[in-house]
C-alpha positions in Angstrom: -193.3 -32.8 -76.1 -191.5 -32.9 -79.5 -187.8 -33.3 -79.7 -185.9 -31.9 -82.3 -182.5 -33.6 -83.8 -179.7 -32.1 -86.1 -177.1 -33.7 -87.6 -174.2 -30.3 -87.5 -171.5 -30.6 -90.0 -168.6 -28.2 -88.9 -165.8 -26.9 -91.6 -162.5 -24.9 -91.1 -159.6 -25.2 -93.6 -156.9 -26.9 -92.6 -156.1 -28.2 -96.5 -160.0 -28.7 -97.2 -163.0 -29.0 -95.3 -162.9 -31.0 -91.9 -166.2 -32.4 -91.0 -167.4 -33.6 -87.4 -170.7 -35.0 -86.5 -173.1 -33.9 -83.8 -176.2 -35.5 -82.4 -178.3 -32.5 -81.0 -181.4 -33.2 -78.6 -183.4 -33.0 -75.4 -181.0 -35.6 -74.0 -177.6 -35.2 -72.7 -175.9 -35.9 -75.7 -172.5 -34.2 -76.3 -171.0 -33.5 -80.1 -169.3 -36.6 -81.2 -166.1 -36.2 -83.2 -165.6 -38.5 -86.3 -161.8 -40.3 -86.0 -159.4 -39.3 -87.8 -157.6 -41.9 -89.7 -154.9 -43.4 -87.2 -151.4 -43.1 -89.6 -148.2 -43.4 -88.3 -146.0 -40.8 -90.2 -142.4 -42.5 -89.5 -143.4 -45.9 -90.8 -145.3 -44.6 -94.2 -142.4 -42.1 -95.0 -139.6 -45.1 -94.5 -142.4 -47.1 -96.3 -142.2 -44.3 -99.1 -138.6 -43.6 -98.8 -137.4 -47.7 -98.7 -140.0 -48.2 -102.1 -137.8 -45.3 -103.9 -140.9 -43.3 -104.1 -139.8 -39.7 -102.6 -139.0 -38.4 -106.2 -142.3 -38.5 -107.8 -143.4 -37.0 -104.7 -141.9 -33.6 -105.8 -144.6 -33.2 -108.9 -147.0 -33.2 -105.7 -145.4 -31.4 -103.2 -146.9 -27.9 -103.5 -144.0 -26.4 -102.7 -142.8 -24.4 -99.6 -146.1 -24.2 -97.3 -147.1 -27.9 -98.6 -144.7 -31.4 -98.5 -141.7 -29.4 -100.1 -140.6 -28.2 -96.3 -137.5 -26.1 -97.8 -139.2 -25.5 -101.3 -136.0 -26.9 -102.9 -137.6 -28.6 -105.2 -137.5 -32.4 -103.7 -139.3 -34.5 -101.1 -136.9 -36.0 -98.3 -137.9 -38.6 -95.8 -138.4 -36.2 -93.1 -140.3 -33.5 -94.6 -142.8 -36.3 -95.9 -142.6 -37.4 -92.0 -143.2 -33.5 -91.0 -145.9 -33.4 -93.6 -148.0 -36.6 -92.5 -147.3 -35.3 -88.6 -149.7 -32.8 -89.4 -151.6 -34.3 -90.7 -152.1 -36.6 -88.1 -152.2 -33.4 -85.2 -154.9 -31.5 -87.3 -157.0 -34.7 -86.3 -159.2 -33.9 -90.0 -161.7 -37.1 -90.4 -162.7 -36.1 -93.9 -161.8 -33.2 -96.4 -163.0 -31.8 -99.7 -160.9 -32.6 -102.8 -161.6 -31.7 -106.1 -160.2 -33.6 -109.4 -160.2 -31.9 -112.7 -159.7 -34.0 -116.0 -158.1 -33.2 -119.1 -157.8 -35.0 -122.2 -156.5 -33.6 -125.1 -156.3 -30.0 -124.0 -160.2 -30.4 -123.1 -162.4 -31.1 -120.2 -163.1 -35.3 -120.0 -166.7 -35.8 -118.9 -168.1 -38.8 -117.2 -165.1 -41.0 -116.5 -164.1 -42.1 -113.4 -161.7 -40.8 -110.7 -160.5 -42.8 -108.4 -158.1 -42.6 -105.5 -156.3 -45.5 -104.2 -154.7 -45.5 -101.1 -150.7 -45.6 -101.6 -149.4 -49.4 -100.2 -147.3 -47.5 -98.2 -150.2 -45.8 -95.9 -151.1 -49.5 -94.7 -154.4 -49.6 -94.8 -155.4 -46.5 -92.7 -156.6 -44.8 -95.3 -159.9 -45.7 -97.7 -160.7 -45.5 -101.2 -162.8 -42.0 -102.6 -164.1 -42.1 -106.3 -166.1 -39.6 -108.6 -167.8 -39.0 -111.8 -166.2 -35.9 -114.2 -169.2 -33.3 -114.7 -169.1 -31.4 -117.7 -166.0 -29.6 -117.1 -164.5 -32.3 -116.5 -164.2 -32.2 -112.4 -164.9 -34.1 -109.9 -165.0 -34.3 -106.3 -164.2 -38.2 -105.0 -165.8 -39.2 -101.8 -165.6 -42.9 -100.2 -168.4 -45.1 -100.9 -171.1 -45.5 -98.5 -169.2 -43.5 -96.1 -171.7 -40.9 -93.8 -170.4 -37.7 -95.3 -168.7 -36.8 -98.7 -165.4 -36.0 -99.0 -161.9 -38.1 -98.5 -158.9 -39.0 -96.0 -155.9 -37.1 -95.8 -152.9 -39.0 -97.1 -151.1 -40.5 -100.5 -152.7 -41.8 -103.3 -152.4 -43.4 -106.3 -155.4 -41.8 -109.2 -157.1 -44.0 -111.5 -159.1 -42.7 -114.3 -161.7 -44.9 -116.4 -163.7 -44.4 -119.2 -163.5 -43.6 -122.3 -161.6 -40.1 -123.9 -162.2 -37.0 -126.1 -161.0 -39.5 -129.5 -164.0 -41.8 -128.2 -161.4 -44.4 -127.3 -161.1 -46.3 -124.1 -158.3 -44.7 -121.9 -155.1 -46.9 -121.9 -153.7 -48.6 -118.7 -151.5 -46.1 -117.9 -154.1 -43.8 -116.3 -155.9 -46.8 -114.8 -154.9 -50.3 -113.8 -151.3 -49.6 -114.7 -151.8 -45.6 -113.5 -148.4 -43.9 -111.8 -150.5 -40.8 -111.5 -150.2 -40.1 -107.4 -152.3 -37.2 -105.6 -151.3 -36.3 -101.8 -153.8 -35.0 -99.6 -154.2 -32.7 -96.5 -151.3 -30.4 -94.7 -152.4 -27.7 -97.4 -152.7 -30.4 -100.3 -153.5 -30.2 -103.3 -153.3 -26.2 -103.4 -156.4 -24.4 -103.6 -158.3 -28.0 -102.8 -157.9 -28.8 -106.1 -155.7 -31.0 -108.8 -155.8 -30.9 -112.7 -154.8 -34.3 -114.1 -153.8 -33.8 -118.2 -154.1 -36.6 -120.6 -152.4 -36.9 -123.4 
């Protein structure tokens, strides 16, 4: 008798693609769910909030429907709390983000993207990186992890390589980079983030 295995990736959107894992066979295996990163919301958003860090979180926000509860405009301590609450309910393991990469009004091919888990998500959170295609996107995914794709939360961007002028990008978009991405909870909109360089 020959048994037969899948490996069953699921996706919904709930801010990007969720992905669960199932074993599939003659045994009595049942569908087992990845984990979902275990954040707690109050302690990064008075992480974020103590760090003065809410106000560059309203370039990220998305708006009314994403951080920006009220759509005021600004990111308080509690709608960063609300936002990482569901975060944490929708249970998502891993979801689909894409990065696009400008440089001097054009696409920046082959540098590297990569997302660094904010201090203040305490280390629940992992590192995703990609390589800019032609038209200059890229879709980051944590190294040697089982599928691709990223954790929902905050995150500092890194970008590497060299630019459009055929110069090394400066510190500022790398080891010295302010450049912050949030994601999940309807973040980035449209599952995707354009990132200009001057």
């Amino acid at each position: 008798m020959v048994s037969a295995r899948w490996l069953l990736a699921l996706s919904c959107s709930v801010g990007g693609a969720i992905l669960f894992a199932a074993a599939v066979g003659c045994g009595s295996s049942r569908p087992a769910r990845i984990p979902a990163p275990a954040i707690d919301p109050a302690a990064i958003a008075d992480a974020v909030a103590s760090s003065g860090g809410l106000e560059k979180l309203a370039a990220i926000a998305g708006g009314r429907g994403g951080m920006d509860g009220n759509g005021d405009g600004q990111v308080s301590r509690d709608e960063l709390a609300a936002w990482l609450e569901e975060i944490r309910e929708s249970k998502v393991a891993i979801t689909s983000v894409a990065v696009q990469v400008t440089h001097l009004g054009r696409p920046l091919e082959g540098v590297e993207v990569k997302l660094v888990p904010d201090a203040s998500m305490g280390g629940t959170i992992k590192e995703a990186v990609a390589t800019t295609d032609a038209s200059g996107v890229g879709s980051p995914t944590i190294p040697g992890g089982e599928f691709p794709g990223v954790n929902c939360g905050l995150y500092r961007v890194e970008i590497s390589g060299t630019g459009n002028d055929r110069k090394p990008l400066p510190a500022k978009y790398n080891a010295a980079s302010t450049l912050s991405l949030a994601v999940g909870g309807m973040l980035p909109q449209n599952g995707m983030t354009t990132i200009a360089l001057k």
